[in-house]
TORKOL-4160 file (C-alpha; in steps of 0.2 Angstrom, whole numbers, padded with zeros to 4 digits, m for minus):
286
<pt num="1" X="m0436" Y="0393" Z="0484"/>
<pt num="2" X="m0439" Y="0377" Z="0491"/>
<pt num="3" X="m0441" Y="0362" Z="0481"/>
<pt num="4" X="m0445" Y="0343" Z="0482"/>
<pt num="5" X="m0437" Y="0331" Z="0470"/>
<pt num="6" X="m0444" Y="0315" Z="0466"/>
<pt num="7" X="m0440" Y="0299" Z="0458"/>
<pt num="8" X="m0442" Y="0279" Z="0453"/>
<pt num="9" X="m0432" Y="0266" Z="0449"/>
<pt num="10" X="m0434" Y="0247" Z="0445"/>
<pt num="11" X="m0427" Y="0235" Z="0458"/>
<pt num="12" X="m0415" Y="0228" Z="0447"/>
<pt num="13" X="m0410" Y="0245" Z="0440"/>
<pt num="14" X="m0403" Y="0253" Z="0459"/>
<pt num="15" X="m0386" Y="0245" Z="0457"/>
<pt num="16" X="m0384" Y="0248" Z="0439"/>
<pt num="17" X="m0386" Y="0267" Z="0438"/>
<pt num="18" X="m0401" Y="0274" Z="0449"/>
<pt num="19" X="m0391" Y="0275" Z="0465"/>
<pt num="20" X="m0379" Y="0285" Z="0456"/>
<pt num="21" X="m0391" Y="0296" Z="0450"/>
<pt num="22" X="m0397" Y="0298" Z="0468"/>
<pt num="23" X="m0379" Y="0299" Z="0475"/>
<pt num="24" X="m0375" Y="0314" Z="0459"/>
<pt num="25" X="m0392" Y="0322" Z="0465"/>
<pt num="26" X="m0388" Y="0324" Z="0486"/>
<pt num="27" X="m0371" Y="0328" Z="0482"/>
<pt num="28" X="m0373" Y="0342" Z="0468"/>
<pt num="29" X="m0391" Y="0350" Z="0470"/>
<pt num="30" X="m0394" Y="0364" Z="0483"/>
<pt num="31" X="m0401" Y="0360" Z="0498"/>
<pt num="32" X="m0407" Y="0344" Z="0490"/>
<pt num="33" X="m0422" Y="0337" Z="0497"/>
<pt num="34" X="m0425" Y="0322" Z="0488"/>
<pt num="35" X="m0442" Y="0307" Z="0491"/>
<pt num="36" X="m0436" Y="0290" Z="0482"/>
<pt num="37" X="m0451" Y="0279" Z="0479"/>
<pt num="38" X="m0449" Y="0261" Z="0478"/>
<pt num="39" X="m0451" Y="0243" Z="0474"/>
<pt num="40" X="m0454" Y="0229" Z="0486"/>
<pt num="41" X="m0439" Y="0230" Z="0496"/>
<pt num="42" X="m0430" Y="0247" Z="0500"/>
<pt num="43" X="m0412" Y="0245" Z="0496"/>
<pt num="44" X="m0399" Y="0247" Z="0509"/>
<pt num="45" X="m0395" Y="0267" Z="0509"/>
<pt num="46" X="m0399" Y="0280" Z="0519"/>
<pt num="47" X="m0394" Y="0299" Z="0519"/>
<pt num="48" X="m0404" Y="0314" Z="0529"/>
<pt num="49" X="m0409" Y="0321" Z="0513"/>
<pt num="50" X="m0419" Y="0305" Z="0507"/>
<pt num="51" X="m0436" Y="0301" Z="0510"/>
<pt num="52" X="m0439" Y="0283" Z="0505"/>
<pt num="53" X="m0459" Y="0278" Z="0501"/>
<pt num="54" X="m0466" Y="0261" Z="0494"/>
<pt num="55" X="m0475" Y="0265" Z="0477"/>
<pt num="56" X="m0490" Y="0252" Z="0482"/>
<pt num="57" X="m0495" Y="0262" Z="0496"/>
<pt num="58" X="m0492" Y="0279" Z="0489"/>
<pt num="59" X="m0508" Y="0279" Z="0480"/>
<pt num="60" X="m0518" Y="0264" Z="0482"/>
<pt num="61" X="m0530" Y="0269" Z="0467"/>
<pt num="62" X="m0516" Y="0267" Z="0457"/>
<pt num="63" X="m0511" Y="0250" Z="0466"/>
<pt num="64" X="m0530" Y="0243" Z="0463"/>
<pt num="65" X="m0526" Y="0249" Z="0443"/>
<pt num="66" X="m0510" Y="0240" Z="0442"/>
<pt num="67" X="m0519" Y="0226" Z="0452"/>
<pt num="68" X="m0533" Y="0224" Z="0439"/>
<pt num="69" X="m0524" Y="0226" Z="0422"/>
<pt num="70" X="m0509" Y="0217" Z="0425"/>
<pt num="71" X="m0514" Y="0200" Z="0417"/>
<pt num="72" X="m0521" Y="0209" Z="0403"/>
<pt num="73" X="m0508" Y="0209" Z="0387"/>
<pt num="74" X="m0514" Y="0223" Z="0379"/>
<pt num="75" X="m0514" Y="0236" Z="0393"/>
<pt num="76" X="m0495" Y="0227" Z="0395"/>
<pt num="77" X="m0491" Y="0233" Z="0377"/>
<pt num="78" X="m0494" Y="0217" Z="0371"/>
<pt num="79" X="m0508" Y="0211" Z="0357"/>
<pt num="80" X="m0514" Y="0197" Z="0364"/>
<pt num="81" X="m0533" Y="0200" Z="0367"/>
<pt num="82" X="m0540" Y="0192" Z="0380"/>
<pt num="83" X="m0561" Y="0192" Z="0383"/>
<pt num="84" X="m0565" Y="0207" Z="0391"/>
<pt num="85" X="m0549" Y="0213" Z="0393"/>
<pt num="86" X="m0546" Y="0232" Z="0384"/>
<pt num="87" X="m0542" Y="0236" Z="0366"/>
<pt num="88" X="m0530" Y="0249" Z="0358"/>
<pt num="89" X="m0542" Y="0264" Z="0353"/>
<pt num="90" X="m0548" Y="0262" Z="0336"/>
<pt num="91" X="m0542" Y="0279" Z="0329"/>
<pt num="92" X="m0523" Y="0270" Z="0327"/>
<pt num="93" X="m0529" Y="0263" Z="0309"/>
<pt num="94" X="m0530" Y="0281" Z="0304"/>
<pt num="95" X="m0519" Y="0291" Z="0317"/>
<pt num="96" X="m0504" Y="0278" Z="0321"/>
<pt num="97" X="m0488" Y="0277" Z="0318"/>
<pt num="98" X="m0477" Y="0262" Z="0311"/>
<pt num="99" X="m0478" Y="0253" Z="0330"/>
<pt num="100" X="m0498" Y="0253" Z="0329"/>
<pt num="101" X="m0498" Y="0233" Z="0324"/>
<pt num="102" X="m0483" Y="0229" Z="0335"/>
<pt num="103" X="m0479" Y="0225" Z="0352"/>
<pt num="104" X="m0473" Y="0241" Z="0361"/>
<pt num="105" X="m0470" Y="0251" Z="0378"/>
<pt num="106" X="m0483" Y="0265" Z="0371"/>
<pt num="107" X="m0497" Y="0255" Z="0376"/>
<pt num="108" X="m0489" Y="0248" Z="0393"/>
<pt num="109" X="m0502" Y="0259" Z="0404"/>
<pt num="110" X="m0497" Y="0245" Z="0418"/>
<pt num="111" X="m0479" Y="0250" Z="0416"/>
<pt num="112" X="m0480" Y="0270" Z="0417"/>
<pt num="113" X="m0493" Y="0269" Z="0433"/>
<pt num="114" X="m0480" Y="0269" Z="0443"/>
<pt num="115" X="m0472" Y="0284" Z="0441"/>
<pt num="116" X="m0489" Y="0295" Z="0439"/>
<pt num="117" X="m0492" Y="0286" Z="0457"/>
<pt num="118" X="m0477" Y="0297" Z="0462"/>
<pt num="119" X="m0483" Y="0311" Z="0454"/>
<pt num="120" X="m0499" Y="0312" Z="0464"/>
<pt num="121" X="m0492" Y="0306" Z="0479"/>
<pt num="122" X="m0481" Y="0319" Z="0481"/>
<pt num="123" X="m0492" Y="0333" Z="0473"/>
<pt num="124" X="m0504" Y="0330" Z="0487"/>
<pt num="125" X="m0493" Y="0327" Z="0499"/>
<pt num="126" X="m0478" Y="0340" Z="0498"/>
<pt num="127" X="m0489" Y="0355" Z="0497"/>
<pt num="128" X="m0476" Y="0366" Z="0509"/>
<pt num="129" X="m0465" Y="0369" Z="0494"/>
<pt num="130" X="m0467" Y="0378" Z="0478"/>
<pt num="131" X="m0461" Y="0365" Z="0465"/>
<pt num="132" X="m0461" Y="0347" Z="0464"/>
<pt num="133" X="m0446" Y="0344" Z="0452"/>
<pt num="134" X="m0448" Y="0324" Z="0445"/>
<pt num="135" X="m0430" Y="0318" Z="0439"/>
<pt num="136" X="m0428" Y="0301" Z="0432"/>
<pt num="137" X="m0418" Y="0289" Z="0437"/>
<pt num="138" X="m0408" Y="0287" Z="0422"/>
<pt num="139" X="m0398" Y="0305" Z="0424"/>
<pt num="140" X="m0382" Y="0308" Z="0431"/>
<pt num="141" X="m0380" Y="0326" Z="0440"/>
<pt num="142" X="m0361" Y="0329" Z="0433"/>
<pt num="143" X="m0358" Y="0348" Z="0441"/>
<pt num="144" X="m0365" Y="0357" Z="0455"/>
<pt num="145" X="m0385" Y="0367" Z="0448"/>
<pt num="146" X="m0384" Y="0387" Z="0458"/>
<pt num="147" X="m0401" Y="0387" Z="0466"/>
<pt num="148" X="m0402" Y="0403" Z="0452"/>
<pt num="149" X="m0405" Y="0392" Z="0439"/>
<pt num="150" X="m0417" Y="0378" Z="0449"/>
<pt num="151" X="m0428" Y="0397" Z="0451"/>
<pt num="152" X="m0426" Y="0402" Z="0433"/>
<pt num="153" X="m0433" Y="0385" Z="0428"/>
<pt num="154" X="m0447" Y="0384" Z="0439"/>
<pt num="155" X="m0457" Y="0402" Z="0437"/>
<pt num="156" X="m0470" Y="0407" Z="0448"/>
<pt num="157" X="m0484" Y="0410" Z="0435"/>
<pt num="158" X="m0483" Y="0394" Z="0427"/>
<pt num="159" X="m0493" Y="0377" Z="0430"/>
<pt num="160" X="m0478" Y="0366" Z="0425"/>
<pt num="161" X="m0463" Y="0365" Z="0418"/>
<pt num="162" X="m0454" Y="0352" Z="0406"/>
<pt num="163" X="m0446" Y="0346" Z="0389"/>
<pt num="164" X="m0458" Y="0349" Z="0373"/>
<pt num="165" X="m0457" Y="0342" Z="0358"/>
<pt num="166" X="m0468" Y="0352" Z="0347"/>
<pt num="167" X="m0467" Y="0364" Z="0335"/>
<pt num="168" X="m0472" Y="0368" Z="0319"/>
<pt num="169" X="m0465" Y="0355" Z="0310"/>
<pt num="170" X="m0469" Y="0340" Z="0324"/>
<pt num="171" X="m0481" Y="0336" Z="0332"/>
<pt num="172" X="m0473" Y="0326" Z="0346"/>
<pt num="173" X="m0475" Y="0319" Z="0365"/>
<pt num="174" X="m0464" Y="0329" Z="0377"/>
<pt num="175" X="m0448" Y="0319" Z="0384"/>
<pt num="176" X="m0452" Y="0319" Z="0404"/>
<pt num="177" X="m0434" Y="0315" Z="0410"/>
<pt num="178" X="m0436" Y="0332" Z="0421"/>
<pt num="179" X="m0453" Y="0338" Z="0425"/>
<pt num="180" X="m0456" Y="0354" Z="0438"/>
<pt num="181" X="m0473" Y="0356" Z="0444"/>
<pt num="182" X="m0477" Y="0373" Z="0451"/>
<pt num="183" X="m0484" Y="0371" Z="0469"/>
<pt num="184" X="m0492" Y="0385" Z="0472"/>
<pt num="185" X="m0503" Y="0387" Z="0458"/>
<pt num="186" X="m0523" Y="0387" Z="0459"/>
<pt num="187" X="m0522" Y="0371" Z="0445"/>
<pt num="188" X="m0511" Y="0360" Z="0450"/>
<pt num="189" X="m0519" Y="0348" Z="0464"/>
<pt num="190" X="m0535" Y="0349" Z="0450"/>
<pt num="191" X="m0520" Y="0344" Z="0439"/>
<pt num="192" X="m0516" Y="0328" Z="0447"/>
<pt num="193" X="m0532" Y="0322" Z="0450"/>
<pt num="194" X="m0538" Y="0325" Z="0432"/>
<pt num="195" X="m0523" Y="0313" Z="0428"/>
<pt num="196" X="m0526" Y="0301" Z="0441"/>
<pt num="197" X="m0545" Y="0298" Z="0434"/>
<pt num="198" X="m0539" Y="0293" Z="0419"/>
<pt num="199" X="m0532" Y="0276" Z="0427"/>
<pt num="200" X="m0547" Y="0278" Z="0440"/>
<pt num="201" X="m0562" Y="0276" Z="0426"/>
<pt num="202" X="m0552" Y="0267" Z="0413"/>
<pt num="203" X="m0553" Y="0281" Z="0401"/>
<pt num="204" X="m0536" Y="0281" Z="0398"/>
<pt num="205" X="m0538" Y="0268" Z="0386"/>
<pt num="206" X="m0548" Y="0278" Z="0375"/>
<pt num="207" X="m0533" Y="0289" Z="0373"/>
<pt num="208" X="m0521" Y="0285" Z="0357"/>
<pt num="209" X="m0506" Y="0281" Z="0367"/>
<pt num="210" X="m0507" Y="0273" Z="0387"/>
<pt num="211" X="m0486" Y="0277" Z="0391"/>
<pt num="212" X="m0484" Y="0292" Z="0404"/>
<pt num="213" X="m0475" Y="0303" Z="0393"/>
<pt num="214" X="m0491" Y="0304" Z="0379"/>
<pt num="215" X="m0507" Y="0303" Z="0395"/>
<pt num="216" X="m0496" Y="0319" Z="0402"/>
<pt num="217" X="m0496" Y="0329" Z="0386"/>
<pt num="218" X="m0512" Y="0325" Z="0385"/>
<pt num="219" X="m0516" Y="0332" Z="0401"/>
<pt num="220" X="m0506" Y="0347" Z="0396"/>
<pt num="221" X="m0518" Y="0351" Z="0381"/>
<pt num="222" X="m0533" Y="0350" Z="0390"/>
<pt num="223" X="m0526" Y="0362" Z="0402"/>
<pt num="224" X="m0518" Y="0376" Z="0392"/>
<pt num="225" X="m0536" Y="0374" Z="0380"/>
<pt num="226" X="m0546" Y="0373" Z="0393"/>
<pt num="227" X="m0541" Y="0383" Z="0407"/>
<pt num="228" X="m0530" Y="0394" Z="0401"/>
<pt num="229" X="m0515" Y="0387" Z="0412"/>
<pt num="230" X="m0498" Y="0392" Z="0405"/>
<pt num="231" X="m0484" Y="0381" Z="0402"/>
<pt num="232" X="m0464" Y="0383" Z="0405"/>
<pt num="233" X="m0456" Y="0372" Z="0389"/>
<pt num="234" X="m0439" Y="0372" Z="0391"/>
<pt num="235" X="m0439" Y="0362" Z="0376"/>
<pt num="236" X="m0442" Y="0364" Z="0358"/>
<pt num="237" X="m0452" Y="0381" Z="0362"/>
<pt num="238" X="m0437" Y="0388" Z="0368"/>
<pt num="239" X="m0427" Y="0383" Z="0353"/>
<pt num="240" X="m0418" Y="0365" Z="0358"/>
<pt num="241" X="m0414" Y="0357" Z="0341"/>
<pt num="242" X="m0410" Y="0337" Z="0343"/>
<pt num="243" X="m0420" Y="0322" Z="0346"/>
<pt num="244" X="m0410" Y="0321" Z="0363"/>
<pt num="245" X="m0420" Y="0336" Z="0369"/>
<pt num="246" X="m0414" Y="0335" Z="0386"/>
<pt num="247" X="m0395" Y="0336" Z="0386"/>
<pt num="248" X="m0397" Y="0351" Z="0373"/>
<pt num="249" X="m0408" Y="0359" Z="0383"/>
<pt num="250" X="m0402" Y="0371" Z="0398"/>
<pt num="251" X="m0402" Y="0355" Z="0409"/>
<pt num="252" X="m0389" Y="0350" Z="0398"/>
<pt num="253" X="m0375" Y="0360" Z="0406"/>
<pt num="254" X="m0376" Y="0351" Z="0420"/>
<pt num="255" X="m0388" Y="0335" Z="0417"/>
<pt num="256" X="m0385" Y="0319" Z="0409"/>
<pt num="257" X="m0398" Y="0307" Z="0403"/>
<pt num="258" X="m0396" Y="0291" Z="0399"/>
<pt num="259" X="m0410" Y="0287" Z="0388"/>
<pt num="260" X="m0410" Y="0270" Z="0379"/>
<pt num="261" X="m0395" Y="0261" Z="0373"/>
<pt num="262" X="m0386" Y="0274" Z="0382"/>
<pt num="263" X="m0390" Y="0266" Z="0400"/>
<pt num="264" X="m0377" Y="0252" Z="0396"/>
<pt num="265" X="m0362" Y="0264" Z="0393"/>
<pt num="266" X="m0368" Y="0278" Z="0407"/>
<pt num="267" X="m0366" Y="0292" Z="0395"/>
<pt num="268" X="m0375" Y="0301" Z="0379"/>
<pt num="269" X="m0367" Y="0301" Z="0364"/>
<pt num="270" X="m0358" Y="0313" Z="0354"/>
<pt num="271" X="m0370" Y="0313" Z="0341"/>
<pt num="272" X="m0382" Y="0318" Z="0352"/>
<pt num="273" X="m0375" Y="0333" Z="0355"/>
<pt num="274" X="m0381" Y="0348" Z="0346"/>
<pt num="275" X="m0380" Y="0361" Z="0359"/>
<pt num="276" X="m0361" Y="0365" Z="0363"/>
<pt num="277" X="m0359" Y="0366" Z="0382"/>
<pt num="278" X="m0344" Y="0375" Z="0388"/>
<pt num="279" X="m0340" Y="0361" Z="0403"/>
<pt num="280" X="m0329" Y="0345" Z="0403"/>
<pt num="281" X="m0340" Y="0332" Z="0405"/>
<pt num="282" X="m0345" Y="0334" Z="0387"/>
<pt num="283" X="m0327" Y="0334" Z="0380"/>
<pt num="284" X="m0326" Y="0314" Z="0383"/>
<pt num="285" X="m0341" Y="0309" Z="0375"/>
<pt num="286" X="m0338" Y="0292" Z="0361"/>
């Protein structure tokens, strides 16, 4: 199988904790082929298994989108109104939750552009492989990943693969710390560009929520109702329990993710834990 990771980070996150996620990521995935999109100024590292591209150029439709929203508050997450300028949809009086009246990263659409920009770049670019894994910059790689289990992840039937969190008593966003999208099936570049559109005609301010996470499960409802395309959750449809669906996932074994609070200590907590891995890392855990 041969795979294409993929990843983000803020220019003032590298030294903090994306470099050693990239470092974890050459040194403990197989044959590891990894394109790190960035910021301005590419920081001063380079390894043969690193591709480095500047997000702005990657997908300039993107760019224009960041270009023209990004003195409008609202589609910063902010509630300043400016004339013109977009609004939150009207459905959150009936359909939101207690962060509907507040300030919040669920409506920064400027924010979350970037990494949808290197989702599509690389979708449309990287089309000699047969997945295109997306891996945040906020993991850490703690023990060597078989390429068995990279395989058994990423099927060959499947349009994508990632975290869920829905069932049947939640109704909730998938968390995208790891998301596989499968190369060589017939949906996927339609995929990409259905997403894409939503930044390029604005309508993705008619959805209820503008951050990443929510425009791609929305994506992946519209395609399992209306194309039939079948999903790999290795999340809550596979039976994770937690709210930290990530590291009690398979990942877990040999992922961790700093989510949150957890960035400033580099490393989950033990309450997190739900799933009971039978590997060091997660016998020191505060």
């Amino acid at each position: 199988m041969k795979y294409k990771l993929i990843t983000t980070f803020k220019p003032t996150d590298w030294e903090k904790y994306s470099k050693k996620m990239v470092e974890s990521v050459i040194s403990r995935w197989p044959n590891a082929d990894l394109t790190v999109y960035y910021e301005k100024q590419k920081p001063n590292f380079t390894h043969k298994k690193i591709t480095w591209v500047n997000i702005d150029k990657a997908n300039p439709n993107l760019h224009n989108f960041r270009e023209k929203y990004k003195h409008d508050p609202v589609a910063l997450g902010k509630l300043d109104e400016i004339p013109g300028g977009v609004r939150r949809s009207p459905r959150l009086k009936t359909e939101g939750g207690l962060d509907a009246k507040k300030e919040s990263y669920l409506w920064n659409a400027v924010k979350f552009s970037y990494k949808v920009s290197c989702v599509t770049h690389a979708v449309k670019t990287y089309t000699e492989y047969d997945y295109v894994i997306w891996l945040d910059d906020d993991t850490y790689t703690f023990r060597d990943i078989p390429m068995e289990f990279i395989e058994k992840i990423c099927p060959n039937e499947t349009l994508l693969t990632y975290l869920g969190r829905e069932d049947k008593n939640k109704n909730l966003y998938p968390e995208c710390g790891l998301v596989g999208y499968n190369m060589k099936h017939n949906l996927v570049q339609n995929f990409v560009a259905d997403w894409e559109s939503l930044y390029n005609t604005g309508n993705i301010f008619d959805l209820l929520e503008w951050h990443d996470s929510y425009v791609f499960w929305h994506m992946t409802k519209e395609y399992r109702q209306k194309h039939n395309a079948t999903v790999n959750d290795i999340g809550y449809a596979s039976g994770v329990v937690g709210h930290h669906v990530f590291i009690n996932s398979v990942l877990g074994a040999y992922i961790d993710h700093f989510k949150g609070t957890r960035k400033s200590q580099g490393k989950s907590m033990a309450s997190d834990i739900k799933t009971k891995f039978p590997v060091d890392y997660w016998d020191n855990v505060d």
